[in-house]
C-alpha positions as CSV (number, residue, x, y, z in Angstrom):
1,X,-21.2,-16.4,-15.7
2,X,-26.3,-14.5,-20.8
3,X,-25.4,-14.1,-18.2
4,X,-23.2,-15.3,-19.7
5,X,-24.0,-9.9,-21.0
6,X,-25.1,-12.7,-19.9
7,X,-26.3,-14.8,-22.9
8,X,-25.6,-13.2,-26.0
9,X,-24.3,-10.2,-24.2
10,X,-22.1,-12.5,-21.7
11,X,-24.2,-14.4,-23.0
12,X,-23.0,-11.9,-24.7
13,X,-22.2,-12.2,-21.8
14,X,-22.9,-17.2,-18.5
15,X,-20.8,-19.0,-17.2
16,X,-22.3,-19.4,-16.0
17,X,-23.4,-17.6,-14.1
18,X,-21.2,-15.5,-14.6
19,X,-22.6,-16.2,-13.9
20,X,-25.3,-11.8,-12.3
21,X,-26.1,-8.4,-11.1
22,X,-29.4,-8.2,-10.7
23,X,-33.7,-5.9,-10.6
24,X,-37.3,-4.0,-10.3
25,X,-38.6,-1.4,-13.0
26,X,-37.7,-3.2,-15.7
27,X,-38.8,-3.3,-20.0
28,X,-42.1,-5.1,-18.5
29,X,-42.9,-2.2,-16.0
30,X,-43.0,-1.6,-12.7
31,X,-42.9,-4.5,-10.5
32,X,-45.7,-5.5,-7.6
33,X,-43.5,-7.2,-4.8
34,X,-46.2,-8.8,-3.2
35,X,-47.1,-12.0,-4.3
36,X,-51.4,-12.6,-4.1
37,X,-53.6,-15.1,-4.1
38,X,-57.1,-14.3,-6.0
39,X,-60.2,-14.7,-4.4
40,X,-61.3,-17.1,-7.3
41,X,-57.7,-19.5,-5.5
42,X,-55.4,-18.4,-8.4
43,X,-51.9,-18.6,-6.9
44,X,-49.8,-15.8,-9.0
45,X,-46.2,-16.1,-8.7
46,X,-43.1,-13.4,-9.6
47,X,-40.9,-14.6,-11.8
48,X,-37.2,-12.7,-12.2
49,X,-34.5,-12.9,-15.1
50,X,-31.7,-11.4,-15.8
51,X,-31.2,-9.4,-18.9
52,X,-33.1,-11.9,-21.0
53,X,-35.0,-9.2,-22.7
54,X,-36.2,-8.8,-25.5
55,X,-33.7,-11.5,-27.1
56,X,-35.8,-14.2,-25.6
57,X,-39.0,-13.0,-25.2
58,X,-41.1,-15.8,-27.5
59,X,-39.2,-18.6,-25.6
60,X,-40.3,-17.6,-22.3
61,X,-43.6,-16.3,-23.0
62,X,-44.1,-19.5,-24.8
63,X,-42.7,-21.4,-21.6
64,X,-45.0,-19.6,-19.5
65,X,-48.0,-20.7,-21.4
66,X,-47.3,-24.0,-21.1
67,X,-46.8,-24.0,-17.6
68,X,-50.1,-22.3,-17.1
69,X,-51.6,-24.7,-19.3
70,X,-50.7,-27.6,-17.2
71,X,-50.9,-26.1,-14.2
72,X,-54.6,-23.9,-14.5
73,X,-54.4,-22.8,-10.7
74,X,-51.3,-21.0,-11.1
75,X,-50.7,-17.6,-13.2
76,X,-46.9,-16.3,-13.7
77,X,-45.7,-12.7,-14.2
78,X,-42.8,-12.3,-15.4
79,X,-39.6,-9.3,-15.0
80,X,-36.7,-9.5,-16.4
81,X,-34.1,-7.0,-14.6
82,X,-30.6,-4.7,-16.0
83,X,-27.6,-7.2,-15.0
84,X,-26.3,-4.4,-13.5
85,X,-29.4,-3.8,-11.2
86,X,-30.6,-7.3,-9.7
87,X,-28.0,-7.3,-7.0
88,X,-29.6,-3.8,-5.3
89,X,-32.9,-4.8,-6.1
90,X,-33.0,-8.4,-4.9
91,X,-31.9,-7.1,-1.6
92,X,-34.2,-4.5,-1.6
93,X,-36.9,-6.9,-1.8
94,X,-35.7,-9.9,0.4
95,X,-35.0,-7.3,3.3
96,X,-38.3,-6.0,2.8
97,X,-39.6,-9.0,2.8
98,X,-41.6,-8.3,-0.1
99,X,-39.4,-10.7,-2.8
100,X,-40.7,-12.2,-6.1
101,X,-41.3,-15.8,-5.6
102,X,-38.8,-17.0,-8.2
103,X,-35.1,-15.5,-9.0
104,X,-32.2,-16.0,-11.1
105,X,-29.3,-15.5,-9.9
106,X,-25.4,-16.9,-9.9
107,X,-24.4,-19.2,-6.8
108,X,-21.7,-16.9,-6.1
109,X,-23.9,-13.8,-5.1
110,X,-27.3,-16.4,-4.0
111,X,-24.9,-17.7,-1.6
112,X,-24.2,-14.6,0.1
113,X,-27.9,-14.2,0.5
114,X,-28.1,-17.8,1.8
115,X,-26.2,-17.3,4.7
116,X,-28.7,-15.0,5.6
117,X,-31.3,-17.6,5.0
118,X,-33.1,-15.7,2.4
119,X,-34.1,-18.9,0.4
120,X,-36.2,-21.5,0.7
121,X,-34.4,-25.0,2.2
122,X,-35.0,-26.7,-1.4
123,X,-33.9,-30.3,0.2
124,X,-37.3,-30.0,1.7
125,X,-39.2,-29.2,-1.1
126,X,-37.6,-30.9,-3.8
127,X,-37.4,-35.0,-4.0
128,X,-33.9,-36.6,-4.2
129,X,-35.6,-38.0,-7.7
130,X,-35.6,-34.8,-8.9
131,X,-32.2,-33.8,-7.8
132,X,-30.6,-36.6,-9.3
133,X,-31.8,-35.5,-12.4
134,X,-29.2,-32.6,-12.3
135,X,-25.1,-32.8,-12.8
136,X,-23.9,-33.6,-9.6
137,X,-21.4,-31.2,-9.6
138,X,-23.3,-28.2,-10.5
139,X,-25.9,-29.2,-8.0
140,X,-23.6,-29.0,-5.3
141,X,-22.5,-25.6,-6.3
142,X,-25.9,-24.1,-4.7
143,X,-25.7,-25.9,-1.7
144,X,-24.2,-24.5,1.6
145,X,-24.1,-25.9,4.9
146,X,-25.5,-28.9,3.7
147,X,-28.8,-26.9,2.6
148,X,-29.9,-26.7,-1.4
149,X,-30.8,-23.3,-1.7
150,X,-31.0,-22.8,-5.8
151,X,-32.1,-25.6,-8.3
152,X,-29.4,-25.1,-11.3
153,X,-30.5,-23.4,-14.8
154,X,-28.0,-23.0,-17.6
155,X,-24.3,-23.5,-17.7
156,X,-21.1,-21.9,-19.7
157,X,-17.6,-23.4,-19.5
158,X,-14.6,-20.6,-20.6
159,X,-12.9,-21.4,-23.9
160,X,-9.5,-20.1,-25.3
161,X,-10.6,-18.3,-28.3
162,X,-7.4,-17.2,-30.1
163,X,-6.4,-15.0,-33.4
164,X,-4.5,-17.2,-35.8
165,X,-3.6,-14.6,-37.4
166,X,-1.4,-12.9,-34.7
167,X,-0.6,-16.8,-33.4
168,X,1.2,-17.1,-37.2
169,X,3.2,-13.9,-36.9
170,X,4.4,-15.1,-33.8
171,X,5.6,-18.4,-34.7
172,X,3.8,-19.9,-32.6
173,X,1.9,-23.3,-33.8
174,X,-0.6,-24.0,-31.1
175,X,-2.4,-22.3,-28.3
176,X,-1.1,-22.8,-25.2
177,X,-2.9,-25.3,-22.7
178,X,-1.7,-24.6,-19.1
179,X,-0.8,-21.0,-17.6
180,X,3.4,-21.6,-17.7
181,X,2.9,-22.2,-21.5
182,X,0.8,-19.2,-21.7
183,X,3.3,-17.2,-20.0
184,X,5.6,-18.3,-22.4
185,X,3.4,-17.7,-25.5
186,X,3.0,-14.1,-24.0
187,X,6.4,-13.4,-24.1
188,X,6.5,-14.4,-27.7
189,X,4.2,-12.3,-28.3
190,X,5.4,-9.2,-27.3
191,X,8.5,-10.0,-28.8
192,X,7.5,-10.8,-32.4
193,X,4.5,-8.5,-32.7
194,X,4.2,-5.9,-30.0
195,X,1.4,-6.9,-29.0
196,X,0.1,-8.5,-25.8
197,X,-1.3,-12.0,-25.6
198,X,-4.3,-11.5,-23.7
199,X,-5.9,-9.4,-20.9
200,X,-7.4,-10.6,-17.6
201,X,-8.7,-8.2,-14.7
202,X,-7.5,-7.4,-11.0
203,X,-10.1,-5.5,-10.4
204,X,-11.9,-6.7,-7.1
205,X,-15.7,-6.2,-8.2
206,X,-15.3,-7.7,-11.4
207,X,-14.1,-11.2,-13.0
208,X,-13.0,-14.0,-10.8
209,X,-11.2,-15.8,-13.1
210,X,-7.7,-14.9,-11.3
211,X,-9.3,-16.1,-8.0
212,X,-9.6,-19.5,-10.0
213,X,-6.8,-19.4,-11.8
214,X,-5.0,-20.1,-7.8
215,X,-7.4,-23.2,-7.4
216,X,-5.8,-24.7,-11.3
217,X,-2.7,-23.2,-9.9
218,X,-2.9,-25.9,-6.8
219,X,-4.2,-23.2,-4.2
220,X,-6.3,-23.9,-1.8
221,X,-8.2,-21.1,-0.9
222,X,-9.8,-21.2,2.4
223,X,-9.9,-24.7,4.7
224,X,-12.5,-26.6,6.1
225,X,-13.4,-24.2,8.9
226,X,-13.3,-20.9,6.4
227,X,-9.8,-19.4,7.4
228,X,-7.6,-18.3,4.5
229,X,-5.1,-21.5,3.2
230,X,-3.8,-19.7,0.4
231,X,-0.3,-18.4,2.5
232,X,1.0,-22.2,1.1
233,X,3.9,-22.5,-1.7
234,X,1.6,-23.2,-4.4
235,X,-0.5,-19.8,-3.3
236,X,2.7,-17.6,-3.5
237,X,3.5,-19.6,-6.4
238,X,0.0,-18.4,-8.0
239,X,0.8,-14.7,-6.4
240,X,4.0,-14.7,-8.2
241,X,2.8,-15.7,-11.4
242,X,0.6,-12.6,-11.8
243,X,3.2,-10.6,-10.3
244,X,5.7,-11.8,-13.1
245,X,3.8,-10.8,-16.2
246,X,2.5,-7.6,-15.0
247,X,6.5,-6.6,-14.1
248,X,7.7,-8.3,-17.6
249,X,4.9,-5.7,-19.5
250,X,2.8,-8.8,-20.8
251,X,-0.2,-7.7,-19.3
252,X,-1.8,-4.3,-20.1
253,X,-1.3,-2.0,-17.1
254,X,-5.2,-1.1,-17.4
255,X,-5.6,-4.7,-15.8
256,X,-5.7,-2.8,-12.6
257,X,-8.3,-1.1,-13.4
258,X,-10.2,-2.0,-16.3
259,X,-12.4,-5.0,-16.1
260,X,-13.6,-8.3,-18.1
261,X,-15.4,-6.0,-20.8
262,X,-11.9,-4.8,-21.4
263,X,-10.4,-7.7,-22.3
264,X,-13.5,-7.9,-25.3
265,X,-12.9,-4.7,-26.6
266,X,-8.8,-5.5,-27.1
267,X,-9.7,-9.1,-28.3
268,X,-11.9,-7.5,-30.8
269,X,-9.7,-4.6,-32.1
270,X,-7.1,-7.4,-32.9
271,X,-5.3,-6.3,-30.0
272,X,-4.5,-9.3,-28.1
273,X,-4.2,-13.2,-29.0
274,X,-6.7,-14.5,-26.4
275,X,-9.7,-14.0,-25.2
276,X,-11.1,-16.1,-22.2
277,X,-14.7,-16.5,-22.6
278,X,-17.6,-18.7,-23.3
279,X,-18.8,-19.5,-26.8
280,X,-21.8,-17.4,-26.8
281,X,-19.4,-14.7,-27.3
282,X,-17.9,-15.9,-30.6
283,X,-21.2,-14.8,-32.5
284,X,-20.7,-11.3,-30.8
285,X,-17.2,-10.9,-31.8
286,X,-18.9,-12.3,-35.6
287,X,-20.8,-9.1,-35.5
288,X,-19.1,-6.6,-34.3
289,X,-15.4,-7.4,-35.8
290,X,-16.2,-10.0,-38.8
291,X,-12.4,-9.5,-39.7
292,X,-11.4,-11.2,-36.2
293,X,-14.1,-13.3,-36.4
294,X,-13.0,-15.2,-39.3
295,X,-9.2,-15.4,-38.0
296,X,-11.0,-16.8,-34.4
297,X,-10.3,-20.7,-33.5
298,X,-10.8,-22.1,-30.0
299,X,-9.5,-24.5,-27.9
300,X,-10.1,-25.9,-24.6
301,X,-9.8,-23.6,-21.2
302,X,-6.8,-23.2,-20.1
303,X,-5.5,-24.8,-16.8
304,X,-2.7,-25.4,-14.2
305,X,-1.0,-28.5,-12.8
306,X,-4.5,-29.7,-11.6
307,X,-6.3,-29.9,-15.2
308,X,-9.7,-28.8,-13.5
309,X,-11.3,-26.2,-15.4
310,X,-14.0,-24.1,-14.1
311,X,-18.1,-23.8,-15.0
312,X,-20.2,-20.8,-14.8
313,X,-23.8,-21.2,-13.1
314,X,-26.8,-19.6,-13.5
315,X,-29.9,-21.2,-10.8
316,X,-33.0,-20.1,-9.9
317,X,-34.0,-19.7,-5.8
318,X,-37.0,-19.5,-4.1
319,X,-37.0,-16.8,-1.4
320,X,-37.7,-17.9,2.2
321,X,-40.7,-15.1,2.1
322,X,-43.0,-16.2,-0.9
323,X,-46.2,-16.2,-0.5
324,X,-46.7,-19.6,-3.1
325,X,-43.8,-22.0,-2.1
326,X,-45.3,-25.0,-3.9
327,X,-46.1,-22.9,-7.0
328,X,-42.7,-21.4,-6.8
329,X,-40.7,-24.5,-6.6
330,X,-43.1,-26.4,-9.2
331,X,-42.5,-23.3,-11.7
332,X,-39.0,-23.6,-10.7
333,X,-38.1,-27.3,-11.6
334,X,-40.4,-26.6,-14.9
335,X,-37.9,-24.0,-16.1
336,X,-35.2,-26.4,-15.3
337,X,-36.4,-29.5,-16.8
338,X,-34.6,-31.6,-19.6
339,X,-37.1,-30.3,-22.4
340,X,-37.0,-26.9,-21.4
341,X,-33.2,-26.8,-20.3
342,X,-32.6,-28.3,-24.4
343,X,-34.6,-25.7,-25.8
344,X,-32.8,-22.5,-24.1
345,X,-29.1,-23.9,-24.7
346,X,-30.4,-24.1,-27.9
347,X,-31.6,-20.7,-28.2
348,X,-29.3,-19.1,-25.7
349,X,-25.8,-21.2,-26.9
350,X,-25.2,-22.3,-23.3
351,X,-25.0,-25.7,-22.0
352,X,-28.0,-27.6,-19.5
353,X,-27.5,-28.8,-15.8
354,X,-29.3,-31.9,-16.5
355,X,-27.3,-35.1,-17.7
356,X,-30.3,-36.0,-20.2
357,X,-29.9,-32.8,-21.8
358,X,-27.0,-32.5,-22.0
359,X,-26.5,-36.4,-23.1
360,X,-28.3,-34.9,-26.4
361,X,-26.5,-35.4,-29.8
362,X,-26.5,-31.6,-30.3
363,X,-23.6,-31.2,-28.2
364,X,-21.7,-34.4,-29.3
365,X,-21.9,-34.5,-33.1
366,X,-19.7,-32.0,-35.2
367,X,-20.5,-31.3,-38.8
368,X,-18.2,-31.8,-41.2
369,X,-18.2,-28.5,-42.2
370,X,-18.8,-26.9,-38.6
371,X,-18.5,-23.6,-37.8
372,X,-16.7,-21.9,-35.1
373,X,-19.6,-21.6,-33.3
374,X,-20.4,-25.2,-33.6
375,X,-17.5,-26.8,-32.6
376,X,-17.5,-24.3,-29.4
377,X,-20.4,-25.8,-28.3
378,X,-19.0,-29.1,-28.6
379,X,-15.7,-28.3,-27.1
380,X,-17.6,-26.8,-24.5
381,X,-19.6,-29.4,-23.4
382,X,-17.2,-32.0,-23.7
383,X,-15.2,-29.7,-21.1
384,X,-18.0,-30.2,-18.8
385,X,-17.2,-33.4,-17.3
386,X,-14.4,-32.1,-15.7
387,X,-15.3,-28.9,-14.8
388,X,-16.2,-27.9,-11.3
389,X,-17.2,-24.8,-9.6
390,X,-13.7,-23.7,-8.5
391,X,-14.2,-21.1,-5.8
392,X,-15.8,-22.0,-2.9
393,X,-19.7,-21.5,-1.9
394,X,-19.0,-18.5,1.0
395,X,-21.0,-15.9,1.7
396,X,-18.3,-13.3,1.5
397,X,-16.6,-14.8,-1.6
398,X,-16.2,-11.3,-2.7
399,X,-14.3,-9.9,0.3
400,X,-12.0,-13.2,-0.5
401,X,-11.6,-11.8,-4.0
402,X,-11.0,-8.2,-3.3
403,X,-8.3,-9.0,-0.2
404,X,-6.2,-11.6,-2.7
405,X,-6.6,-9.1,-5.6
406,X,-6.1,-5.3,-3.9
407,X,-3.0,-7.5,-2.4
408,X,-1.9,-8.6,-6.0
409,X,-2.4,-4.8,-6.9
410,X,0.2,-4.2,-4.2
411,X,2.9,-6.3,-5.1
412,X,2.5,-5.2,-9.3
413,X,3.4,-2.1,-8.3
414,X,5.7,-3.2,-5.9
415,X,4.3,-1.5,-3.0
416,X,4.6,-5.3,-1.1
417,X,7.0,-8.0,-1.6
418,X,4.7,-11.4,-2.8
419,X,5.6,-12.6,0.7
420,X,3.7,-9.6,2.1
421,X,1.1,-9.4,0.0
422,X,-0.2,-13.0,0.8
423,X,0.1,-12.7,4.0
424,X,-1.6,-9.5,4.4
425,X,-4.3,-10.9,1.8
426,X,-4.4,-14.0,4.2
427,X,-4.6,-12.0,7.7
428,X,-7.8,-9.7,5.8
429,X,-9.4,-12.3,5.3
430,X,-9.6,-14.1,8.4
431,X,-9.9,-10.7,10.3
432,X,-13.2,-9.4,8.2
């Protein structure tokens, strides 16, 4: 979902957005929530990132300046914030009503907050010119109830990054593609090596990549009016699927209770054959297990029946409450531009959420002597033209998450029969 930690930390850490956790007293100091005008008509705008310090410091004080040198009446502060602390501050401020005037955050959580009608109704403030200028797709993905309430930033797509190594010892020739042929290749696995073929968490706070895995799966989640839809054959077939490898002993019982960071650490100890992630992490697993790292390949995300693959977002909204709208949104769609969105997936390793950007040779050509890293981004990008944001924009996507998954949790252990456990996970859900 940087962010991806996020960048280089999930970014090595993205996600896109993820992806985002998100706020105040932060490496730049203490943060003044309210927004001022100077007498001499200075607007000075709050701007808030998410654990992008100190990795990219020079690129956004650099991007600052020249903002501020093309626009002299505005002046831009900005705080970067813990991933793990934007969430409790953000809300802080926005039910305050004392916000910054400029946030990043992931659709996922911004959307919670937009159903509040924290943000400003970006459709008003932001020509359709502009908008087109954006994947359609990913612009969509901060929209709900017809209102645009984040302009998109940067962009990861998962990747299959597999141990050849472990992939030779078990006979096995390719990855696999879809999840039945990874359920197959986990089996293998375990059989030839003792080892299992990946890790992926059911922990409700953490990863949604199960909760997508239903939509690849052929799951519907919830229908046009917002009640569950997932009590359908393909949504116990998605239920069962889980349920199987967890009761065969291909996944790690920790799955329960561990979460994505997990599934790093056992990648990286040479653990496990798979590790879903975005490429920004390949250059983390380079440094911290160079063994790994040069027995790492990738291939493309794996998928279900449907082929769609999913995207990580990170955007940037404007709360309802600033003080400089205009400035806000003009800083806004400057951070997001095609020049400025080039330079950070450059810097960062992410992909942009503009087609010209992302239309650049950078992430089309492939050296002939590439590295991993390299043709990541390639594969990566190339994956975005199919990929979608999988689950839906709710406000309560993460009650949806925690009833499917503390259900799944159920019927691993075999408290529930996979009958049960959707339709208890179904009846939650409608009944929050």
């Amino acid at each position: 979902m940087i962010q991806l930690q996020k960048l280089k930390k999930f970014i090595a850490c993205a996600m896109l957005g993820l992806i985002t956790s998100w706020m105040v007293s932060c490496s730049t100091g203490n943060v003044n929530t309210n927004t001022q005008q100077t007498a001499s008509g200075t607007a000075n705008i709050e701007f808030w990132t998410m654990q992008l310090q100190p990795q990219f410091n020079n690129y956004f004080q650099s991007l600052i300046a020249n903002f501020e040198t093309q626009n002299p009446g505005i002046k831009v502060n900005w705080v970067d914030v813990p991933w793990a602390a934007m969430e409790n501050k953000i809300l802080t401020a926005v039910s305050a009503k004392t916000p910054p005037d400029v946030v990043n955050l992931n659709p996922d959580f911004a959307s919670q907050l937009a159903g509040r009608n924290a943000w400003l109704d970006l459709n008003t403030k932001v020509p359709q010119e502009a908008r087109s200028s954006y994947l359609p797709n990913i612009w969509k993905a901060s929209t709900l109830n017809g209102k645009s309430f984040g302009v998109p930033w940067y962009l990861t797509t998962r990747l299959t990054i597999y141990n050849t190594d472990l992939l030779k010892q078990a006979g096995i020739s390719k990855p696999p593609a879809t999840y039945a042929e990874l359920a197959q290749a986990a089996q293998q696995i375990k059989d030839k090596t003792g080892k299992y073929a990946f890790f992926v968490t059911f922990v409700p706070q953490d990863s949604g990549e199960v909760l997508q895995s239903f939509v690849q799966m052929g799951a519907t989640l919830v229908d046009t009016e917002g009640k569950a839809a997932f009590n359908s054959p393909q949504g116990k077939a998605a239920f069962q699927y889980w349920v199987d490898l967890y009761k065969k002993g291909l996944l790690p019982k920790e799955a329960l209770t561990q979460g994505h960071r997990h599934a790093i650490d056992l990648y990286q100890s040479g653990e496990t054959a798979f590790l879903a992630s975005g490429p920004e992490f390949l250059k983390t697993i380079a440094t911290n297990a160079p063994k790994i790292a040069q027995a790492s390949a990738i291939a493309p995300q794996l998928t279900g029946d449907t082929g769609k693959k999913n995207v990580a977002v990170m955007n940037i909204v404007v709360p309802r409450d600033t003080k400089q709208p205009d400035a806000a949104v003009k800083f806004a769609l400057f951070v997001t531009n095609d020049e400025n969105q080039l330079a950070f997936a450059k810097a960062a390793n992410v992909l942009p959420s503009t087609t010209k950007a992302l239309a650049d040779s950078y992430f089309k050509d492939i050296p002939a002597d590439a590295s991993t890293v390299e043709k990541a981004r390639v594969v990566s990008a190339q994956q975005l033209q199919q990929a979608e944001i999988l689950t839906p924009a709710l406000k309560d996507i993460k009650k949806l998450q925690k009833a499917i998954y503390d259900n799944l949790q159920a019927a691993m252990l075999g408290e529930k029969t996979v009958d049960k456990a959707v339709e208890d996970a179904s009846q939650e859900w409608n009944n929050r």
